[in-house]
NUPARO-442097 format. One line per 10 residues: their letters; for each residue x, y, z of N, C-alpha, C. Coordinates in pm, whole numbers. Example, Ala and Ser with C-alpha at 12.3 -4.5 7.8 and 13.67 -1.06 7.14 Angstrom:
BEGIN
as> 1319,-569,780,1230,-450,780,1320,-330,780 ~ 1285,-225,708,1367,-106,714,1290,3,787 $
***
This chain:
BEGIN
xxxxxxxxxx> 8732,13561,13648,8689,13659,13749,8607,13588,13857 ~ 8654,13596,13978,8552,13568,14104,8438,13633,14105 ~ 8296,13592,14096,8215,13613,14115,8139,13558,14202 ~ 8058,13657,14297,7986,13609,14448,7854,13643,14435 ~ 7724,13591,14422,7580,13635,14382,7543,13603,14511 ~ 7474,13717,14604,7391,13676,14652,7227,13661,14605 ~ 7178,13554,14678,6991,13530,14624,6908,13583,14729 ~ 6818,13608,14713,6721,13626,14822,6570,13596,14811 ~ 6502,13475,14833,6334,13453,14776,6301,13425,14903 ~ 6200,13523,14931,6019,13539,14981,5905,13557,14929 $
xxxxxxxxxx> 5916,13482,14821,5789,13478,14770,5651,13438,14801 ~ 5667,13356,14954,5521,13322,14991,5595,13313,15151 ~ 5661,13184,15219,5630,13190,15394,5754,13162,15395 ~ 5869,13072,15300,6024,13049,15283,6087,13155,15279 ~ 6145,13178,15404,6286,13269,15391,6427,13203,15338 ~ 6447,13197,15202,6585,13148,15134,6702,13252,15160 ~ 6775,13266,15155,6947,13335,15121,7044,13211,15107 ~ 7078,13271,14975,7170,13168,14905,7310,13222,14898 ~ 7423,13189,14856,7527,13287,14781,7598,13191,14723 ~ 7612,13151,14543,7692,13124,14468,7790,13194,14404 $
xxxxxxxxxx> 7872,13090,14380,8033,13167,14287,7980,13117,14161 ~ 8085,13186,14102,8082,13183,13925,8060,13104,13837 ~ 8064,12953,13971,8060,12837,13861,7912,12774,13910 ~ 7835,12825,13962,7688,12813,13991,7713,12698,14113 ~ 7851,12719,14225,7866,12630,14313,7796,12691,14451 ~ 7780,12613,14550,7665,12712,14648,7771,12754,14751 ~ 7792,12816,14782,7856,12829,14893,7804,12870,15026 ~ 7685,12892,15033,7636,12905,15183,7471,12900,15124 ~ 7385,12809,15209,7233,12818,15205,7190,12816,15298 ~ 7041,12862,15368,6967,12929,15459,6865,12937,15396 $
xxxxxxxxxx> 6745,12794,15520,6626,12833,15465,6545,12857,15572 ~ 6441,12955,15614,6362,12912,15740,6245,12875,15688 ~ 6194,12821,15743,6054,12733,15686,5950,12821,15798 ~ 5789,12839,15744,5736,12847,15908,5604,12794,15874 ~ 5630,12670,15857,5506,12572,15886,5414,12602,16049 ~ 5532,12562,16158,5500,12572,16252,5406,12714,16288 ~ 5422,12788,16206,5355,12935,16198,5236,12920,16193 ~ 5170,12860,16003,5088,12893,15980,4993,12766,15999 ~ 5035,12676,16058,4949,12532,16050,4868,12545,16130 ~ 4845,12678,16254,4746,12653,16318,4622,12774,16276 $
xxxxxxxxxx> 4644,12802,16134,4541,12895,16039,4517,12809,15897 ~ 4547,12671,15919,4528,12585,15818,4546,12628,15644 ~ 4640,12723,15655,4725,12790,15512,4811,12923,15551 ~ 4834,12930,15494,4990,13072,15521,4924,13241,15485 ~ 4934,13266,15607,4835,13383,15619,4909,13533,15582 ~ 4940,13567,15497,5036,13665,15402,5085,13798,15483 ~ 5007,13867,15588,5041,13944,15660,5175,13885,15739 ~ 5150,13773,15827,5198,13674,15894,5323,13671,15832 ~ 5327,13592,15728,5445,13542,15661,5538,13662,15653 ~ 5486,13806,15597,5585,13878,15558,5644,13954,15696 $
xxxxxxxxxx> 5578,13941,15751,5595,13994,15928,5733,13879,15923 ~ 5705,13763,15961,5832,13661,15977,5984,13719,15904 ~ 5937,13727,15778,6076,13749,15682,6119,13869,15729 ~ 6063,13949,15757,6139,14114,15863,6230,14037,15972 ~ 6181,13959,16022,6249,13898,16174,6362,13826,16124 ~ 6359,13730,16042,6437,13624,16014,6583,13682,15884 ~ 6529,13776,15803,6604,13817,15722,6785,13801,15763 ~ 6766,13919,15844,6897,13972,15903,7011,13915,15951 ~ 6905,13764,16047,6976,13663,16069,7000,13556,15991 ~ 6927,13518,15888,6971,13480,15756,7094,13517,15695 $
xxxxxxxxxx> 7072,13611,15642,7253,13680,15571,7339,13648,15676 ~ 7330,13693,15812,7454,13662,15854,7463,13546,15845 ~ 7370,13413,15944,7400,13276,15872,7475,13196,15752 ~ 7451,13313,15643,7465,13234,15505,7620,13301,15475 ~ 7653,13408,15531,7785,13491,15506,7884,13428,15582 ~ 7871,13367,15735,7941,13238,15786,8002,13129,15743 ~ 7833,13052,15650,7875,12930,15569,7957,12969,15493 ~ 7920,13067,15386,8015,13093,15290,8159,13093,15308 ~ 8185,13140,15401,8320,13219,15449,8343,13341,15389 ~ 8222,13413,15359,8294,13556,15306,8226,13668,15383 $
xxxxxxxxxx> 8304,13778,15322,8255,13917,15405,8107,13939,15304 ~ 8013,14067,15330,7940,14154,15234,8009,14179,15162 ~ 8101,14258,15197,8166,14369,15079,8219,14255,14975 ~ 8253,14139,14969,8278,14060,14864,8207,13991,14773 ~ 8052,14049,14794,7894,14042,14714,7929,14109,14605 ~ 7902,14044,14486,7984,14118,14396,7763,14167,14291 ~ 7680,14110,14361,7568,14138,14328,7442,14081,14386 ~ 7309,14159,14375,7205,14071,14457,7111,14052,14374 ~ 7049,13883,14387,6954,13852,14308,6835,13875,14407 ~ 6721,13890,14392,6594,13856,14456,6466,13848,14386 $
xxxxxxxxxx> 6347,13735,14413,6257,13710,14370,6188,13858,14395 ~ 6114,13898,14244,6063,14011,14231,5891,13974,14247 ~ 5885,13844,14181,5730,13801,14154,5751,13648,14097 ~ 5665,13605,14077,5534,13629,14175,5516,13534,14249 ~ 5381,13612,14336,5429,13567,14540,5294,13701,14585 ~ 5328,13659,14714,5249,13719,14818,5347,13886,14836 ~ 5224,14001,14761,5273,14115,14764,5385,14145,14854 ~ 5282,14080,15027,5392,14164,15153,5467,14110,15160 ~ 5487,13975,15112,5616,13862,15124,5746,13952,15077 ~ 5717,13979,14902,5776,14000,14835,5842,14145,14859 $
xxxxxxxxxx> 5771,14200,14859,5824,14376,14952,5898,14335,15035 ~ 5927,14247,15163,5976,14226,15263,6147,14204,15217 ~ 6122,14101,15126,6279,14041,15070,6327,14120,14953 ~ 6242,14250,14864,6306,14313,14755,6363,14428,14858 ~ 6277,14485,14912,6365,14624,15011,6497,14595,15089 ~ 6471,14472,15149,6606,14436,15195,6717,14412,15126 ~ 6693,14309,14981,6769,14330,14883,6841,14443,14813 ~ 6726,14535,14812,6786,14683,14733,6881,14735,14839 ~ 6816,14772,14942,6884,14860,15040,7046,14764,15057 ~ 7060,14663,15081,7229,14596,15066,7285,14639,14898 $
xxxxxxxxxx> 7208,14655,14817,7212,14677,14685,7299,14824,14693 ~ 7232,14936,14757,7210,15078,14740,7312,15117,14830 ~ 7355,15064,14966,7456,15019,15042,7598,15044,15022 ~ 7608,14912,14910,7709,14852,14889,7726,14915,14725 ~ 7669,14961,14659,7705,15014,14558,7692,14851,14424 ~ 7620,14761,14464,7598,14628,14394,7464,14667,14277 ~ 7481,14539,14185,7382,14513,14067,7290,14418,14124 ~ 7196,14510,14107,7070,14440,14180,7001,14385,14021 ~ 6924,14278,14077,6850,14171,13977,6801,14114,13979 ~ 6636,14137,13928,6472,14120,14003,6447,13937,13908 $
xxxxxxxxxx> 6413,13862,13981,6454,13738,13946,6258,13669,13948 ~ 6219,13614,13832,6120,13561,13835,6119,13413,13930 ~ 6027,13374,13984,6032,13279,14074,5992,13168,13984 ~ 5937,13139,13908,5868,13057,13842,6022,12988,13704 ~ 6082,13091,13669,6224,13037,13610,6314,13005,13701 ~ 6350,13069,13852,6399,13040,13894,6373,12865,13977 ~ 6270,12843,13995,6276,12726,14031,6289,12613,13928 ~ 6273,12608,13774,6319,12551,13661,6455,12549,13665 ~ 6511,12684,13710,6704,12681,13700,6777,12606,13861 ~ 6708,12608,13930,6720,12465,14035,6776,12353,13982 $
xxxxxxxxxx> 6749,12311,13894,6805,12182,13879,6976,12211,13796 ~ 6978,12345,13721,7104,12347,13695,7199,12341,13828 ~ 7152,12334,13932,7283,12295,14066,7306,12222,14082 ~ 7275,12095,13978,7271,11967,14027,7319,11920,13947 ~ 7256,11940,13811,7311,11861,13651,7285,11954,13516 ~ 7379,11947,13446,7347,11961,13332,7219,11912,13229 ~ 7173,12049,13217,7071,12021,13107,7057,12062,12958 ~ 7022,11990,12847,7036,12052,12752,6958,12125,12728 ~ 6918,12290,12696,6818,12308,12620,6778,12211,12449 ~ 6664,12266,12435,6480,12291,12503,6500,12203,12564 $
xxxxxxxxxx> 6372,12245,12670,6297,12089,12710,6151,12183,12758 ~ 6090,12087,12849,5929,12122,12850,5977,12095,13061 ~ 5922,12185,13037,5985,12285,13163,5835,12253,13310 ~ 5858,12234,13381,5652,12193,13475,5694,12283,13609 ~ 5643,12338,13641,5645,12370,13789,5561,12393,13884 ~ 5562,12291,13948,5415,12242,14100,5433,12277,14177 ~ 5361,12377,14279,5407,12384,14433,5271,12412,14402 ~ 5289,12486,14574,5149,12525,14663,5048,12663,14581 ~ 5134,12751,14493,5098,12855,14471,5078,12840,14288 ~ 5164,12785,14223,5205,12727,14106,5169,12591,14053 $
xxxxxxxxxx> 5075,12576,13919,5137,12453,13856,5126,12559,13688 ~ 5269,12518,13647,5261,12590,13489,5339,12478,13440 ~ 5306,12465,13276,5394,12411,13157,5415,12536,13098 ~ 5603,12508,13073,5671,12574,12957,5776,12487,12857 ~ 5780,12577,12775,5893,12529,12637,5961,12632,12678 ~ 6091,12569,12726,6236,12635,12798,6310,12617,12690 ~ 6378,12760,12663,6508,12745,12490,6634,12802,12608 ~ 6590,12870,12686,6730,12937,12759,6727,13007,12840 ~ 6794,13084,12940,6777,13202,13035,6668,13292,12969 ~ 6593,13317,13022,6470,13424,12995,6384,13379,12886 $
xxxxxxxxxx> 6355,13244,12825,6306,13199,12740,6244,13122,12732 ~ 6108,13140,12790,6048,13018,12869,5861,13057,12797 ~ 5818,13053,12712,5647,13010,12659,5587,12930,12755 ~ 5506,12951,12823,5391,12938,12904,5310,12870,12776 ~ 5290,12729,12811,5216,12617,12744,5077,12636,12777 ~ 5078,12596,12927,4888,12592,13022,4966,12612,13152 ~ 4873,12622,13214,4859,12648,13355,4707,12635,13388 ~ 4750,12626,13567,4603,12600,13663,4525,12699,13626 ~ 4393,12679,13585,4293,12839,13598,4263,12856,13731 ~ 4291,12804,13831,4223,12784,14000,4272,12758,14065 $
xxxxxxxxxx> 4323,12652,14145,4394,12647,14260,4503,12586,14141 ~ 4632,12561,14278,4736,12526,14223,4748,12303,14256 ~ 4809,12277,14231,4819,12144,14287,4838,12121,14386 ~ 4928,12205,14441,4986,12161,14577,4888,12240,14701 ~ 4819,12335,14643,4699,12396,14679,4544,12327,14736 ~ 4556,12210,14614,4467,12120,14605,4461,12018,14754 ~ 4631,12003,14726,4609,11851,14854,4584,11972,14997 ~ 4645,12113,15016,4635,12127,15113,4481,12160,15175 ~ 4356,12211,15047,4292,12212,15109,4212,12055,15088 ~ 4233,11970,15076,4188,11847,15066,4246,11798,15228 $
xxxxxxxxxx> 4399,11844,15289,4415,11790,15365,4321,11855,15518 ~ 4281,11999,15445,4225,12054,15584,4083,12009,15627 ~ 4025,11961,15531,3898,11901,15473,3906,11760,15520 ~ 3977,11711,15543,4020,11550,15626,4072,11571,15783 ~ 4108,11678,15782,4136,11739,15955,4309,11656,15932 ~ 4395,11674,15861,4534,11595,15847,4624,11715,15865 ~ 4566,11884,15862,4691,11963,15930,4734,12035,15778 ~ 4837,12121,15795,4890,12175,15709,5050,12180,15719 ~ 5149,12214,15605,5096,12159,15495,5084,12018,15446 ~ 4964,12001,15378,4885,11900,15315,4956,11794,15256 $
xxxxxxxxxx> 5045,11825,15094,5093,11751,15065,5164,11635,15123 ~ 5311,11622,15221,5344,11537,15265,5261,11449,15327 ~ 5171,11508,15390,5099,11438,15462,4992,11318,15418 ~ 4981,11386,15263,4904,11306,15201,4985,11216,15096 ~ 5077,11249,15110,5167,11181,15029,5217,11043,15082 ~ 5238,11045,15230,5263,10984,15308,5187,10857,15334 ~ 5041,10879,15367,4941,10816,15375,4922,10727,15277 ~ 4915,10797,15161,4884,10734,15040,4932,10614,14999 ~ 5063,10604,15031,5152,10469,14997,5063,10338,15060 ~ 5026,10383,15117,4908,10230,15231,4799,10230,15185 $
xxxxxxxxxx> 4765,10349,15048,4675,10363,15043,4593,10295,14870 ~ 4475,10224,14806,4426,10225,14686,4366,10307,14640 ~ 4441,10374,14544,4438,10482,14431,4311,10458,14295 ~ 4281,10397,14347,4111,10309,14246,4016,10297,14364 ~ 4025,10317,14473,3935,10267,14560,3777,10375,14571 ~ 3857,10516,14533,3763,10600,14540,3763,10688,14394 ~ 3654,10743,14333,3639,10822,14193,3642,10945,14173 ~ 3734,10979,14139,3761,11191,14139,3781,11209,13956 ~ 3698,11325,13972,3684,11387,13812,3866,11398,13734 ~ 3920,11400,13670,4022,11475,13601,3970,11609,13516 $
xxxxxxxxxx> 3952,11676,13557,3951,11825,13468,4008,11870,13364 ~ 3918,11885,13267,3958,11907,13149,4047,11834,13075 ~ 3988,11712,13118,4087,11603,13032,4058,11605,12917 ~ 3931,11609,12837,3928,11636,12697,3960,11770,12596 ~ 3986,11858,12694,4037,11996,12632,4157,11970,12577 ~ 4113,12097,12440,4262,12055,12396,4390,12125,12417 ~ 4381,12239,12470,4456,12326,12556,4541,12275,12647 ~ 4648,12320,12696,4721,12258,12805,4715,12322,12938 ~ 4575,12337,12953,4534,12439,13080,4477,12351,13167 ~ 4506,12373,13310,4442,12258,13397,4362,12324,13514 $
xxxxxxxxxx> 4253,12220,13582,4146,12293,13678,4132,12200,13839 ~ 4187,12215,13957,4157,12147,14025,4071,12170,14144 ~ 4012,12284,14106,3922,12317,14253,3772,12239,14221 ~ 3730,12170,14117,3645,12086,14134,3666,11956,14208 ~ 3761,11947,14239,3861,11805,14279,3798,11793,14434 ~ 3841,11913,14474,3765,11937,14653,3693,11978,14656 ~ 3591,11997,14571,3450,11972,14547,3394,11857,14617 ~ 3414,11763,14501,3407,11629,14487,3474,11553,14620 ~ 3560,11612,14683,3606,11564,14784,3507,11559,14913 ~ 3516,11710,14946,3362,11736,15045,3240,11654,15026 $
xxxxxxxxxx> 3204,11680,14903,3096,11580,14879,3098,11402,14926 ~ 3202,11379,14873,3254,11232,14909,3243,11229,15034 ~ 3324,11304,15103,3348,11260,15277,3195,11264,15379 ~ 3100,11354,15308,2933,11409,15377,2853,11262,15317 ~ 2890,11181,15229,2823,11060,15180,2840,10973,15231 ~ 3009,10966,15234,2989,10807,15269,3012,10759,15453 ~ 2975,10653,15452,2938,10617,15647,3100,10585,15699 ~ 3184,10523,15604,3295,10467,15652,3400,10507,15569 ~ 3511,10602,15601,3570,10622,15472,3725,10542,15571 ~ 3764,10480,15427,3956,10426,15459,4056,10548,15428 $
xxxxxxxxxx> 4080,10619,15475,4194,10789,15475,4273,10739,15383 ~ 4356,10591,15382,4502,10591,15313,4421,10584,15181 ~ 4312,10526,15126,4241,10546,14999,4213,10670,14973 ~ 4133,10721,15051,4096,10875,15026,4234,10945,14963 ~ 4301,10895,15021,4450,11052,14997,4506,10973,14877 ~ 4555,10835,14854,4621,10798,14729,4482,10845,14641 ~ 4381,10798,14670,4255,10845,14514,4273,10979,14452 ~ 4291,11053,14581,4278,11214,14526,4404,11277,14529 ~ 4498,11191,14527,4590,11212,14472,4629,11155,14345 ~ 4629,11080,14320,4636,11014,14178,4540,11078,14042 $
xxxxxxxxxx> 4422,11149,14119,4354,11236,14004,4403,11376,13993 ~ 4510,11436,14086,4556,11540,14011,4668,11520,13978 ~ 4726,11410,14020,4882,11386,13946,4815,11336,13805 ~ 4736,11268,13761,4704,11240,13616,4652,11345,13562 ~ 4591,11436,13623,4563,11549,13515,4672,11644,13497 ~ 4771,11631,13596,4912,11696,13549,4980,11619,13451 ~ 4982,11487,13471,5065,11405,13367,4998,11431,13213 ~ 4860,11422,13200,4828,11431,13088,4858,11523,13021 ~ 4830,11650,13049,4876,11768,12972,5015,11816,12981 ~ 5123,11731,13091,5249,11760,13060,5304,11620,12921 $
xxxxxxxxxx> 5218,11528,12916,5269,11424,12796,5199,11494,12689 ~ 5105,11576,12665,5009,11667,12535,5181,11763,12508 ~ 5234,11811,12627,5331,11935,12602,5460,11898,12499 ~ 5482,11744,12552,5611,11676,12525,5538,11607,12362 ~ 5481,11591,12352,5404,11587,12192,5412,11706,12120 ~ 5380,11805,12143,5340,11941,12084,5469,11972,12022 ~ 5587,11980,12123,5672,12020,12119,5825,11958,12063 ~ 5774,11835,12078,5874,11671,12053,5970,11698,12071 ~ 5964,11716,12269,6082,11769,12366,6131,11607,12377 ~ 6197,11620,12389,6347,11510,12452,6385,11491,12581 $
xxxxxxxxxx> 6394,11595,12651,6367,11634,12795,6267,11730,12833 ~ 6248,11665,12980,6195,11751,13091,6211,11781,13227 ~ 6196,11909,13261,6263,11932,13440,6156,11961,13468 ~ 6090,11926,13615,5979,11922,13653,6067,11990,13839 ~ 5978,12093,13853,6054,12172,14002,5909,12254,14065 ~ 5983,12298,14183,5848,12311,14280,5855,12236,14361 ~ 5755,12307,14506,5733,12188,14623,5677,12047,14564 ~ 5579,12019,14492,5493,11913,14479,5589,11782,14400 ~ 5700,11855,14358,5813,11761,14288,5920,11688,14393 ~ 5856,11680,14498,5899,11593,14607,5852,11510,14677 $
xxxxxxxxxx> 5713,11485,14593,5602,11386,14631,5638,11276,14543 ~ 5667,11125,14597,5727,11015,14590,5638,10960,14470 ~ 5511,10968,14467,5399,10938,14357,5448,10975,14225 ~ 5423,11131,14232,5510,11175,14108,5633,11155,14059 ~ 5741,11126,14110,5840,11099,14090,5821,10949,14018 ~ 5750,10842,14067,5713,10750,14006,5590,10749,13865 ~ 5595,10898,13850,5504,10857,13757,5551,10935,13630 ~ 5717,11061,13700,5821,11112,13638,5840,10983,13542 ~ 5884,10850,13650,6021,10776,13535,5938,10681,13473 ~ 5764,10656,13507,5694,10611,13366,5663,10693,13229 $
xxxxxxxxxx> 5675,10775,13267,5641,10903,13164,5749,10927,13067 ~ 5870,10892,13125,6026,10877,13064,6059,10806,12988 ~ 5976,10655,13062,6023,10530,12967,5914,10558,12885 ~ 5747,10570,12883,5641,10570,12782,5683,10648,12636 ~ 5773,10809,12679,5774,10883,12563,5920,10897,12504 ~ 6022,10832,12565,6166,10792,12536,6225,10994,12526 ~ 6205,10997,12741,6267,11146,12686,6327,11146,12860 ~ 6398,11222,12875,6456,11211,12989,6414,11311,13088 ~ 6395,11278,13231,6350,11374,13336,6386,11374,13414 ~ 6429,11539,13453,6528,11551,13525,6401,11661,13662 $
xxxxxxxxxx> 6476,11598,13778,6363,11657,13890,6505,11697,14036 ~ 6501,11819,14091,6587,11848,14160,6597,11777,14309 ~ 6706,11762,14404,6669,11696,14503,6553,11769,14574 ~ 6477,11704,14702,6424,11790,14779,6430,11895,14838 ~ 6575,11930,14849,6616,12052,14942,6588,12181,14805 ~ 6610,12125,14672,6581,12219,14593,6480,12256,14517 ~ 6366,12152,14541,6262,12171,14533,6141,12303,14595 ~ 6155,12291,14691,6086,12402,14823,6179,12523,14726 ~ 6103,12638,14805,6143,12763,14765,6281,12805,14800 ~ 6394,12834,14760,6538,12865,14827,6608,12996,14737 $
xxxxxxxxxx> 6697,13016,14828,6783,13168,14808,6850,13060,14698 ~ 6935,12956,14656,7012,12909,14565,6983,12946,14422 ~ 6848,12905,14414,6792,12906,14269,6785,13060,14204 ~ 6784,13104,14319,6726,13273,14301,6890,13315,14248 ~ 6991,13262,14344,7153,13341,14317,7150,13296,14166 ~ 7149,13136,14137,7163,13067,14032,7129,13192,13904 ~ 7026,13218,13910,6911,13304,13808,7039,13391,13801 ~ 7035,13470,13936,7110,13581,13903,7267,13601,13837 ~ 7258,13482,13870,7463,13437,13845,7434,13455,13654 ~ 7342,13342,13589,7324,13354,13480,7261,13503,13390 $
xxxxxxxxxx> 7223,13602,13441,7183,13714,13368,7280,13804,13418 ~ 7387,13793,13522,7489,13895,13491,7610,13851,13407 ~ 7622,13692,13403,7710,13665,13332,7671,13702,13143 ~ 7559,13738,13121,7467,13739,12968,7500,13913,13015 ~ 7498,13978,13105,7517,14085,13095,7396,14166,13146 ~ 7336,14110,13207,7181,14228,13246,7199,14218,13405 ~ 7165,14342,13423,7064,14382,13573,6991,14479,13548 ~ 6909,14485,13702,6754,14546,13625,6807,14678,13733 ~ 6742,14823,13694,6740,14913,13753,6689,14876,13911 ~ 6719,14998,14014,6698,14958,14087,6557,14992,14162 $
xxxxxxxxxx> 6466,15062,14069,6321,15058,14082,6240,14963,14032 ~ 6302,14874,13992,6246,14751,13924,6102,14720,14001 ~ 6012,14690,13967,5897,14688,14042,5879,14526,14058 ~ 5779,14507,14182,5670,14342,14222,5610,14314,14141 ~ 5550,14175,14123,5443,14167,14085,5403,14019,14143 ~ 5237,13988,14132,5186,13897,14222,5169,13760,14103 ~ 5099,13827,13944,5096,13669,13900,5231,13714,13738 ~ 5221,13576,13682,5329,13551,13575,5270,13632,13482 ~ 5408,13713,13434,5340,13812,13359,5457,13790,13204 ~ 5534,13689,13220,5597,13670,13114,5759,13709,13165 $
xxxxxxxxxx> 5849,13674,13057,5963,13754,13083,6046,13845,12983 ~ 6144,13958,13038,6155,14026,12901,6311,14068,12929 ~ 6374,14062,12842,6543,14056,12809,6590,14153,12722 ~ 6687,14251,12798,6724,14310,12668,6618,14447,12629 ~ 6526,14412,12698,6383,14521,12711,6461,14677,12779 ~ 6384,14775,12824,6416,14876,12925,6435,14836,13044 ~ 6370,14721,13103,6358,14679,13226,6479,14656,13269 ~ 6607,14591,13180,6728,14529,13186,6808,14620,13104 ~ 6964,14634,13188,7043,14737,13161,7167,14669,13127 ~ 7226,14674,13027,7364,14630,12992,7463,14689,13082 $
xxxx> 7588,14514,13124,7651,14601,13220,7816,14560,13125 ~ 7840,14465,13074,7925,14452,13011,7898,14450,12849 ~ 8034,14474,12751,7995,14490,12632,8097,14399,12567 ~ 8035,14296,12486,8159,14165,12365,8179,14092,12472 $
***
C-alpha cells in the first residue's frame, strides 16, 4: 500500500514540513529557520516565533507538496509535534495540522518531539534496538533506554538549562550573538580546552541527572576577574565542561544498561567536539554510535512524518482533540489517547 505521511514540527522557532512514503523515504523537506529573527533579542522570543510559523506555514506545505510531486488529497495522514515546545509555537503547527486533518478527512497523530528526534536517524540507517538513546539541543538534554516506537525510559536529564542553552547564554555573555553554539563551536577549534577551569556538575552523583546553569555562573564570574581573556580558550574550556558532564553520565547510562549502541540527536549533535568525543566513547566502551547528519539534527518536519509513518503502520492515531504539552511527560501506547485503526 502507498503510503504518504505528512510531518509538521514547531516546537520552538523551526518551521519543518516533511512528507514521507511507506518506506520512511523523504520525499519533500522544508525548513525555515529564523535565527535572523531572534538574534537581535539574544534568544527566541516565543510570542515571536509562533507569530512566524502563522506566516511561513502555508508556504511551507505548498513548498514541500512541489518537492514531493504530490497533490494534498494524496496525504494519506498528518503527523505533528504535540510537545514539548513553546506553548504558542506548538498551537501554531497542531491547529494547522488538525484543520488539513478535519479537511481532508485524514489520521491525525500527536508526535512527541523528544522521540521524534531519536527516530531521525532511522532516515539514514538502520538501527538495532535497545540502545541508550541522548538528545541535546537548545531546549533539551535527556538520556533514554530506547526498546522501540513509544518505548523510551527517561534515564536523567538537565534539572536547568539545557546544553545547547548553556553555550547560548555563555555566548551572549561574551557578546558572540545568537545562536551560541556554532559560534562557539567554531572558535573553539583555535581554542585550549585546559586553559581555563569550569565546575562539571554533579559529577559525583549517582543519578544520571545533569546541571549546567552553574557553568555560566562561573563563566560571568571568570570574564569580571580576569584583565586579559583569549575567547578561542574561553569557548573550547566551557565547552569541554559541558560536553564532559554529558559524556559522563551518558557512559554511567551505557554501563547501567550494557547498551551496545547509541544514537545521540538534537541541535548540539552537530557540534564537531562532540562528535569527536561520540567516536572516543565508541572505541573506550566497544559500542557503536550512531549520530544523524546535520540537516537532521536541527528540528525538521522529516522526523516528525518518520514518527508518524511508524505508529500508523503499528496501527495508532490519536483522536483529534489530542491535547499540547510544554515538558516530557512520558509516552503512552495503546492507552485512550491512541485509537486502533487497523486490526491483525
Amino acid at each position: 500500500m502507498s503510503i504518504k505521511i505528512l510531518g509538521i514540527e514547531t516546537s520552538c522557532d523551526e518551521t519543518g514540513v516533511a512528507i514521507v512514503d511507506e518506506n520512511g523515504k523523504i520525499l519533500g523537506d522544508v525548513l525555515y529557520i529564523q535565527d535572523f529573527i531572534h538574534s537581535k533579542f539574544g534568544g527566541v522570543v516565543p510570542e515571536v516565533a509562533a507569530r512566524r510559523h502563522i506566516e511561513v506555514l502555508p508556504v511551507a506545505l505548498k513548498e514541500v507538496l512541489e518537492k514531493a510531486k504530490c497533490e494534498i488529497r494524496e496525504i494519506n495522514a498528518v503527523a505533528c509535534t504535540i510537545g514539548p515546545g513553546l506553548m504558542g509555537a506548538l498551537l501554531t503547527g497542531v491547529s494547522f495540522a488538525k484543520s488539513i486533518s478535519i479537511s481532508l478527512n485524514l489520521h491525525f497523530i500527536g508526535i512527541d518531539h523528544l522521540e521524534a528526534h531519536i527516530n531521525a536517524i532511522f532516515l539514514e540507517k538502520n538501527v538495532e534496538y535497545p540502545f541508550i538513546g541522548l538528545v541535546i539541543s537548545g531546549g533539551h538534554t535527556s538520556i533514554f533506554f530506547v526498546e522501540g516506537i513509544g518505548k523510551m525510559e527517561l534515564l536523567g536529564k538537565t534539572l536547568d538549562d539545557a546544553a545547547g542553552e548553556a553555550f547560548d547564554k555563555a555566548s551572549k555573555a561574551l557578546g558572540l550573538g545568537y545562536p551560541g553554539g556554532p559560534v562557539i563551536d567554531r572558535l573553539s577549534r583555535n581554542g585550549d580546552p585546559d586553559r581555563y577551569k569550569f565546575p562539571r556538575a554533579m559529577e559525583s552523583s549517582p543519578d544520571l541527572n545533569m546541571s549546567f546553569s552553574g557553568l555560566k555562573t562561573a563563566l560571568i564570574t571568570l570574564i569580571k576577574k580576569e584583565n586579559s581573556i583569549r575567547i578561542e580558550d574561553l569557548c573550547a574550556s566551557f565547552q569541554e565542561a559541558v560536553l564532559d558532564t554529558v559524556f559522563n553520565k551518558l557512559k554511567r547510562a551505557v554501563e547501567m544498561k550494557r547498551a551496545k549502541r547509541i544514537v545521540i540527536a538534537g541541535g548540539v549533535a552537530s557540534n564537531s567536539r562532540l562528535r569527536e568525543k561520540a567516536k572516543s566513547l565508541s572505541e573506550e566502551m566497544e559500542a557503536d554510535v550512531f549520530i544523524p547528519s546535520p540537516r537532521l539534527c536541527t528540528d525538521n518536519g522529516a522526523m516528525v512524518a518518520y514518527t508518524g509513518l511508524k505508529y500508523l503502520q503499528m496501527g495508532y492515531a490519536d483522536s483529534i482533540d489530542v491535547d499540547i504539552y510544554s515538558r516530557w511527560k512520558g509516552i503512552e501506547i495503546g492507552k485512550k489517547i491512541r485509537t486502533a485503526l487497523f486490526k491483525g
